[in-house]
N, C-alpha and C positions, 0 to 999 in steps of 0.2 A: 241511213239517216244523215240528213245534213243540217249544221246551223253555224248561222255568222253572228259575230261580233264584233263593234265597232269599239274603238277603242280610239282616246284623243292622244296627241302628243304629247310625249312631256320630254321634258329637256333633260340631256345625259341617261338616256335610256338604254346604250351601249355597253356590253360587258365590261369593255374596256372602265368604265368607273366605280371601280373597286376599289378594296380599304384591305390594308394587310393588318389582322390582329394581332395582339398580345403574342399571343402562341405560334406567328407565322402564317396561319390560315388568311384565308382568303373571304371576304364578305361583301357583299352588295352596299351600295352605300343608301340611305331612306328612300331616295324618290325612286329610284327602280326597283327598288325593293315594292314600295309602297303600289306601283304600277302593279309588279307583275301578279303583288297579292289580287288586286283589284279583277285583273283579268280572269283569275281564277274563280272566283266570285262571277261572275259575270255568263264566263261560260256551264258556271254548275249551277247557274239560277236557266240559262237558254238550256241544256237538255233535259232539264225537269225530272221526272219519275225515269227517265230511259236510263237502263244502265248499261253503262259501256263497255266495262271490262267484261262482261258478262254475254255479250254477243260476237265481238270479235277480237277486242283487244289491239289490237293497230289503227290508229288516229291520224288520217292525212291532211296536212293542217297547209293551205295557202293563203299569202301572207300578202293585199295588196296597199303598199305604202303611197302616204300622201305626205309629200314633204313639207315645211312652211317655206321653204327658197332654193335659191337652184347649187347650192354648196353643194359638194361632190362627198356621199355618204358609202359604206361598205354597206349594203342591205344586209349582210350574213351575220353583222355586230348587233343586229336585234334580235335572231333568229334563236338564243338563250334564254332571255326573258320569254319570249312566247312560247318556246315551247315548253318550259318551267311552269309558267303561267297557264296554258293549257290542259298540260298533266294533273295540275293538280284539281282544275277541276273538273274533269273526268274522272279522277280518280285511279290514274294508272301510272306507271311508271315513263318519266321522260323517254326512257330508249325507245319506247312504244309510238314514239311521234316521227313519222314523214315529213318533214317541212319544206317548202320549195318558195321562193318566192310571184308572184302572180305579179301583177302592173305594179310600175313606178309613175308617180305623176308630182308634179309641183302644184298646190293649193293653196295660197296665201290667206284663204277665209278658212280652208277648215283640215287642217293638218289632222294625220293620224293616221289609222290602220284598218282595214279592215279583213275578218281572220277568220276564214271560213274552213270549218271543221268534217268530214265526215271518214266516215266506216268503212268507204270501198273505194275503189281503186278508181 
């Protein structure tokens, strides 16, 4: 089974903007937070009734980014959010995710991702 997800940019969506708590820990700050929730949502509304852990359990996820300008980005500093974002709505655990990334391109009209999911290799 395969299915993609579009997902828009949103700005400091890099692990890199984290919040150190009270206690030392380490936390997302809202907007990526608030993304990667989204994503999750997103992807466990596209595979419907299909349950995933439940046929293979390894989720290979390709990651093609559209940038808003030609700034020089790490593409690997997303690769947390999505696959967090991913896992959870599949329902499986992050370790369970392959992610690789697929095209880069600069889009000035319509910045984002698009994050195509499947079951096989």
């Amino acid at each position: 089974m395969k299915l993609t997800v579009d997902m828009p940019w949103g700005k400091n969506l890099t692990v890199k903007h984290c919040n150190m708590g009270p206690r030392g820990n380490w936390h997302l700050k809202r907007g990526p937070e608030g993304w990667m929730d989204r994503l999750g949502w997103e992807v466990k509304a596209a595979r419907g009734e299909y349950l995933w852990a439940t046929v293979r359990g390894i989720a290979h996820v390709v990651v093609d980014m559209r940038f808003p300008d030609k700034h020089k980005r790490d593409s690997h500093n997303y690769h947390y959010l999505i696959a967090n974002g991913v896992a959870a709505g599949l329902g499986i655990d992050d370790k369970d995710i392959r992610i690789s990334t697929g095209t880069v391109d600069v889009d000035r009209d319509n910045p984002g991702f698009t994050i195509t999911v499947s079951d096989d290799v």
